[in-house]
N, C-alpha and C positions, 0 to 999 in steps of 0.2 A: 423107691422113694427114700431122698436121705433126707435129714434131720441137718445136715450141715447146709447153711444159706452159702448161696452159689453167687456172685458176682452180678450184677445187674448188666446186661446187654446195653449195644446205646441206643437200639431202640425203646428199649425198658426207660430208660432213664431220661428221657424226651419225655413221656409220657408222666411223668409223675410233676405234682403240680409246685410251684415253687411257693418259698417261704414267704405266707403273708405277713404284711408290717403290721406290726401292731395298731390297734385304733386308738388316735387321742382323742383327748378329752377334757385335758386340761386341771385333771383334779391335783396334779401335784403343784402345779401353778398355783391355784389356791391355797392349799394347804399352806405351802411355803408364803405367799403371801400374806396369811390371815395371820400365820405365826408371826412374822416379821412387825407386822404394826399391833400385834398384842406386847412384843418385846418392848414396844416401845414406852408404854404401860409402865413396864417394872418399877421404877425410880416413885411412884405413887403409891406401890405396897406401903403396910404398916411401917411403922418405924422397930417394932421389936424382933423384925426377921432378919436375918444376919447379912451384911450387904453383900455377902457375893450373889445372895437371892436376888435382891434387890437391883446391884448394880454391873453384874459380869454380860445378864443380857445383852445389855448396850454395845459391847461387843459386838454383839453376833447379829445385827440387826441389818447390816449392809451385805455382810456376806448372803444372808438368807436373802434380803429382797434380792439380790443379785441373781441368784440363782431362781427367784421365781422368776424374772424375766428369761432367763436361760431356756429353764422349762417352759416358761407358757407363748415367748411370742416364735420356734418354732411348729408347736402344736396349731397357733393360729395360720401361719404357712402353708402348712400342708391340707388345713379344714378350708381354704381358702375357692378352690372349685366346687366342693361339694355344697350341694344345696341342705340336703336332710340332717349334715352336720350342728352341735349343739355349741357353738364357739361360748356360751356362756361361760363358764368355769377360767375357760385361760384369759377369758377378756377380765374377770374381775379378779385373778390372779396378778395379769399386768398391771392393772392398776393399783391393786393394793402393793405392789412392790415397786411400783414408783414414790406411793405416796412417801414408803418406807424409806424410799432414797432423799426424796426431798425436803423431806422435815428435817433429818439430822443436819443437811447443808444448810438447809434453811435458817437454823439454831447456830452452826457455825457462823452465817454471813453477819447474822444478829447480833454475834459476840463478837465479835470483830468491828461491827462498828459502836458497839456502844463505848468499847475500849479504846476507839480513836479519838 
């Protein structure tokens, strides 16, 4: 008996079970979601917090919804056969990082016509 692992045969190696996918769920959907329309928030903090608190969010609010949809409408893809699947999580993911997207255009299309 040696202590040194020996090479797998190819019958060995048929036999060993292949890499399972990980299971979605959809929670980074959310997450990145619920953060995106709390960003949206920020500009309503107090007045005495210093504005990069206040107002750097606003930045970062499209790129985050963006990437919830990233995350949550392949997640919904693939939970798309399975029945016992919990699509909850990426579906109110998608959502909330729509809303994220269509508010700030929203507030653009606003400001552009009120200035015409």
């Amino acid at each position: 008996m040696s202590l040194v692992k020996e090479p797998a045969g190819p019958e060995q190696q048929k036999r060993e079970d292949p890499v399972a996918e990980p299971e979605r769920r959809g929670t980074a959907a959310l997450a990145l979601g619920a953060t995106a329309v709390a960003m949206l928030g920020c500009p309503f903090l107090p007045e005495q917090l210093p504005p990069w608190i206040r107002f750097f969010p606003l930045y970062l609010v499209l790129p985050v919804a963006i990437m919830a949809l990233v995350c949550g409408l392949p997640d919904l893809w693939a939970m798309r056969g399975d029945e016992a699947a919990s699509r909850g999580r990426a579906r109110i993911g998608v959502a909330l990082g729509t809303v994220a997207i269509l508010v700030p255009l929203a507030a653009c299309l606003l400001m552009v016509q009120l200035l015409d």
